[in-house]
C-alpha positions as CSV (number, residue, x, y, z in Angstrom):
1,X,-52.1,50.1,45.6
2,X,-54.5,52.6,47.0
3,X,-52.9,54.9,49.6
4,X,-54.6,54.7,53.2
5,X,-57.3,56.6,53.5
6,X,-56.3,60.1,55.7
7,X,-56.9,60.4,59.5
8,X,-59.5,62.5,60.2
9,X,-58.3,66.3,60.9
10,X,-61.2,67.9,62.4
11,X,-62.9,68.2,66.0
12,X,-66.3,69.8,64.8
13,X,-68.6,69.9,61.9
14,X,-71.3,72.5,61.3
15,X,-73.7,74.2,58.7
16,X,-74.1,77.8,57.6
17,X,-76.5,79.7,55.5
18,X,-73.6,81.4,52.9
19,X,-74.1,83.8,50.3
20,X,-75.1,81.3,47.5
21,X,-76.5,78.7,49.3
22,X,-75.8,75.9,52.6
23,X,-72.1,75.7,53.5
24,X,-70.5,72.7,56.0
25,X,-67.5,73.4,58.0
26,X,-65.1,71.7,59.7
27,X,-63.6,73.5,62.7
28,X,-65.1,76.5,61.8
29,X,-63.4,76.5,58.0
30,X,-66.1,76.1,55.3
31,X,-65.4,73.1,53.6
32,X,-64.4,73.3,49.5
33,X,-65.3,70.6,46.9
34,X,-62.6,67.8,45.8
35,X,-61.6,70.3,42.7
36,X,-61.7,73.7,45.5
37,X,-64.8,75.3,44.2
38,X,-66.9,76.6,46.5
39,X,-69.2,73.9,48.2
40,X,-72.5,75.7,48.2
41,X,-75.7,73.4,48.6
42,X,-78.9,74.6,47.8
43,X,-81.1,73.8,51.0
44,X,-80.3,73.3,54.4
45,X,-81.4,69.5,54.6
46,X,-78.8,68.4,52.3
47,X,-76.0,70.2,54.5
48,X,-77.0,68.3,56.9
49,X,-76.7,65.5,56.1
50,X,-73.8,65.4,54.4
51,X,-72.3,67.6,57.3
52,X,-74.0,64.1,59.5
53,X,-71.6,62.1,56.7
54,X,-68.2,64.0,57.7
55,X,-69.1,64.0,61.3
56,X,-69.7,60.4,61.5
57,X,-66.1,59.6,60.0
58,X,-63.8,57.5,63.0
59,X,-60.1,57.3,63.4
60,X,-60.2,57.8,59.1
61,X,-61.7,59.8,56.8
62,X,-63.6,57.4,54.2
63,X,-65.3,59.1,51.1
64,X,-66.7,56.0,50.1
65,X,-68.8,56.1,52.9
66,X,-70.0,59.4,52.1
67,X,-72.1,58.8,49.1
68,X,-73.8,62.5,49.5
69,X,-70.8,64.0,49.7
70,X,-69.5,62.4,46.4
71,X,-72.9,63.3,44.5
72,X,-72.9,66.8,45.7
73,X,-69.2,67.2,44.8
74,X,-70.0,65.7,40.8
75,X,-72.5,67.9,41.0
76,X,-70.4,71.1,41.8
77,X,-66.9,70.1,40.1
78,X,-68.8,68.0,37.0
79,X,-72.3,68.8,36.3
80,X,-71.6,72.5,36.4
81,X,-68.7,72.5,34.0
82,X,-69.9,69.9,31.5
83,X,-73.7,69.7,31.7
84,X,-74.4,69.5,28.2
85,X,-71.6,66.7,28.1
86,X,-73.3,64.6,30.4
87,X,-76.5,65.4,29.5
88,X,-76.1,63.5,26.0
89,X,-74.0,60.7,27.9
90,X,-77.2,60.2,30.1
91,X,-79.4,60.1,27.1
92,X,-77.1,58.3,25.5
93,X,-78.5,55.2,27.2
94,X,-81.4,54.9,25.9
95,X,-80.4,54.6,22.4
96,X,-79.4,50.5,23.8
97,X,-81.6,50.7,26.4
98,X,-81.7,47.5,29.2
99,X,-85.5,47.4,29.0
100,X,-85.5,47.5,25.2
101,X,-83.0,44.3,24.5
102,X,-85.4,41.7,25.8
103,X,-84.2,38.1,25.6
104,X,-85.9,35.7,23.3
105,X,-85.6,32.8,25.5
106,X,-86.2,31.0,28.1
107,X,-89.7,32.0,28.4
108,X,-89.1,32.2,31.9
109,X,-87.1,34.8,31.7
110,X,-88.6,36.8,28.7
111,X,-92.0,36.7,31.4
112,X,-89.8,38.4,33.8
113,X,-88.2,41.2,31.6
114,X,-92.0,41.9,30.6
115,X,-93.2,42.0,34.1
116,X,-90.5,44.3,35.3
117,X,-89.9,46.5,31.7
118,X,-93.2,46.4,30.4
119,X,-94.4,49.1,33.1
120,X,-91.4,51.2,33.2
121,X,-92.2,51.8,29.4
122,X,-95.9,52.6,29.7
123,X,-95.1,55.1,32.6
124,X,-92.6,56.7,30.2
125,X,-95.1,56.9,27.6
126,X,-97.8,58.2,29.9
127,X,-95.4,60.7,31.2
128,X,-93.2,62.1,28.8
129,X,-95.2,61.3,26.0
130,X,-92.2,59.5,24.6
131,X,-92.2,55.7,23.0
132,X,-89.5,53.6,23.1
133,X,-89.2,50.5,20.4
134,X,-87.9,47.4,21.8
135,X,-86.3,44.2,20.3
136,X,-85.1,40.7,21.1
137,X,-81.7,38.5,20.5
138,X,-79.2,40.5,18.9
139,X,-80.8,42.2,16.7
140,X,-80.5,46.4,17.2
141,X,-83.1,48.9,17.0
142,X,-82.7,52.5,16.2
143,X,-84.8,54.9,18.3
144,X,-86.5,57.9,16.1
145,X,-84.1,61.0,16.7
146,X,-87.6,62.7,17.5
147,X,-87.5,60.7,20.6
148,X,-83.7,61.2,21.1
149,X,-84.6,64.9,21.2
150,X,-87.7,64.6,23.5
151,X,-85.6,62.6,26.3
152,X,-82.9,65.3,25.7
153,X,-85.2,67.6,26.7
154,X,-86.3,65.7,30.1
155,X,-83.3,65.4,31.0
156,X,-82.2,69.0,30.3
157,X,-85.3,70.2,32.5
158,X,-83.4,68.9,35.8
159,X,-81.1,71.1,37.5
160,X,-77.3,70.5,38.5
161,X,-77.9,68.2,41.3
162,X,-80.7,66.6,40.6
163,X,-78.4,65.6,37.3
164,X,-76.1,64.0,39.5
165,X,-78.3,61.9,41.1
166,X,-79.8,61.1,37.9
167,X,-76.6,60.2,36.2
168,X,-75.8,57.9,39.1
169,X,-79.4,56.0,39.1
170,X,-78.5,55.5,35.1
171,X,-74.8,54.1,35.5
172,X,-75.7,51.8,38.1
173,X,-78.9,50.4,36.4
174,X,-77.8,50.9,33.0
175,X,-80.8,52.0,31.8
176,X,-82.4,55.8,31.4
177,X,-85.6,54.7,31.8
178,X,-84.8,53.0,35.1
179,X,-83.0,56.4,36.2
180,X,-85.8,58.8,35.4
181,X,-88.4,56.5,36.8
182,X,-86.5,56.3,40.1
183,X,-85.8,60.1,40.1
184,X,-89.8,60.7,39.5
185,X,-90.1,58.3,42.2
186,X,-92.1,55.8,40.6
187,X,-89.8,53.0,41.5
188,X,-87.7,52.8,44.7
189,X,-84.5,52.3,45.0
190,X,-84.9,48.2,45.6
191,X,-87.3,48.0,42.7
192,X,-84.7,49.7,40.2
193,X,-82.4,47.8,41.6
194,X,-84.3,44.5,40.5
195,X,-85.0,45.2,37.4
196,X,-81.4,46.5,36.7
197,X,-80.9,43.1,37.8
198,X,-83.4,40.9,36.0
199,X,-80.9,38.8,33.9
200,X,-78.4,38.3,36.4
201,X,-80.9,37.1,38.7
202,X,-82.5,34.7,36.7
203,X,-79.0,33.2,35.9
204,X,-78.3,33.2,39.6
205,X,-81.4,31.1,40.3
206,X,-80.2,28.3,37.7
207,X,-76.9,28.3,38.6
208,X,-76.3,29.5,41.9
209,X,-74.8,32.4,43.7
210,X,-71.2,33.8,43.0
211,X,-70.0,35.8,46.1
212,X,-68.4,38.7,43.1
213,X,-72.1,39.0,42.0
214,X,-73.7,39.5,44.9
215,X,-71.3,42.5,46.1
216,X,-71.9,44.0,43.0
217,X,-75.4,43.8,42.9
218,X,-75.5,45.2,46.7
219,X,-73.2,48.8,45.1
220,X,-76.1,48.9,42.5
221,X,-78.5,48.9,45.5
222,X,-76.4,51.2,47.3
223,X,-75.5,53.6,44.7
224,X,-79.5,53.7,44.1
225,X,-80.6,54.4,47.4
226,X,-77.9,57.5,47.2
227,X,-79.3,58.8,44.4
228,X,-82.9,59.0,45.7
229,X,-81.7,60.0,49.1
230,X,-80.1,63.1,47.4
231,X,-83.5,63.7,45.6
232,X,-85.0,63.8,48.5
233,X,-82.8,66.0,50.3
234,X,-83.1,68.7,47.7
235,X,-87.3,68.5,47.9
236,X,-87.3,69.2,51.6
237,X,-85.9,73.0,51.0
């Protein structure tokens, strides 16, 4: 059983411009990551809003209701110390990736996987130059290591933060494609979302709602929205 979550132990919550970038503190005391690095942002919108996050906290301090906070922090403690790690987690994905295991019936639903995939893998062609080969069933398909190496390199070309966001977008769609297509902001958050969801959806309309689904599917959306929020945050500085 989780502990309860701790009482809130601050009055006031500010921003400050520190040496290496946008601190918040509480009560005056600048505020340290989960693993007590130094909390340094790198623009002054971000700190605000997550300093908005802390300050909105009631009676009890909830991080999962801080989703910037959490990003920022993996960004920091995680993405700092083990970048190349996560890097070829993240790219990682696309060797099985959702939009390239396409079902192969009902047609219903292989129209739907081609409506809401189909795109996503001409922008990343158009963009990146990169191609992606798709199958259908079971049956695997090996991606060239040439294009292994070219998504490495996308990938690489984002800095700490924006790695965080981007490894979020791909956990919670399971897909790389659907990441780097919401962190170039060609999708929102709600259109990722769907076609994260495309299967799961389709089952849903033939055989109903199950309330386990449905919260799931709404901490997809959620986690999304962070994501791109956090992207957004670090454009405005």
């Amino acid at each position: 059983m989780q502990g309860a979550a701790p009482r809130r132990f601050y009055k006031s919550v500010d921003t400050e411009k520190g040496a290496a970038g946008w601190c918040v503190a509480l009560d005056g005391k600048v505020l340290r990551s989960p693993a007590k690095n130094a909390f340094e942002l790198p623009g002054r919108a971000l700190a605000q809003a997550i300093a908005a996050e802390w300050d909105a906290q009631a009676d009890q301090v909830k991080p999962a209701s801080m989703p910037l906070m959490q990003l920022a922090s993996t960004a920091i403690d995680r993405v700092a110390n083990e970048r190349a790690k996560i890097i070829a987690e993240l790219v990682g994905y696309a060797a099985t990736d959702l939009v390239c295991y396409r079902a192969d019936e009902p047609d219903a639903l292989v129209e739907k996987e081609a409506q809401a995939w189909d795109p996503l893998l001409d922008w990343l062609r158009r963009r990146y130059d990169v191609t992606l080969l798709t199958t259908s069933g079971i049956v695997h398909v090996a991606q060239p290591p040439a294009t292994m190496e070219a998504l490495t390199k996308v990938v690489e070309g984002h800095q700490d933060f924006a790695v965080a966001a981007l490894a979020t977008a791909v956990h919670a769609s399971g897909s790389l494609v659907i990441g780097l297509a919401l962190a170039e902001g060609e999708i929102t958050p709600e259109q990722a979302a769907h076609a994260a969801q495309i299967d799961e959806l389709h089952q849903a309309e033939r055989w109903g709602e199950d309330s386990d689904a449905v919260e799931r599917r709404l901490g997809q959306l959620a986690d999304l929205v962070a994501a791109r929020r956090l992207l957004d945050l670090l454009s405005q500085d």
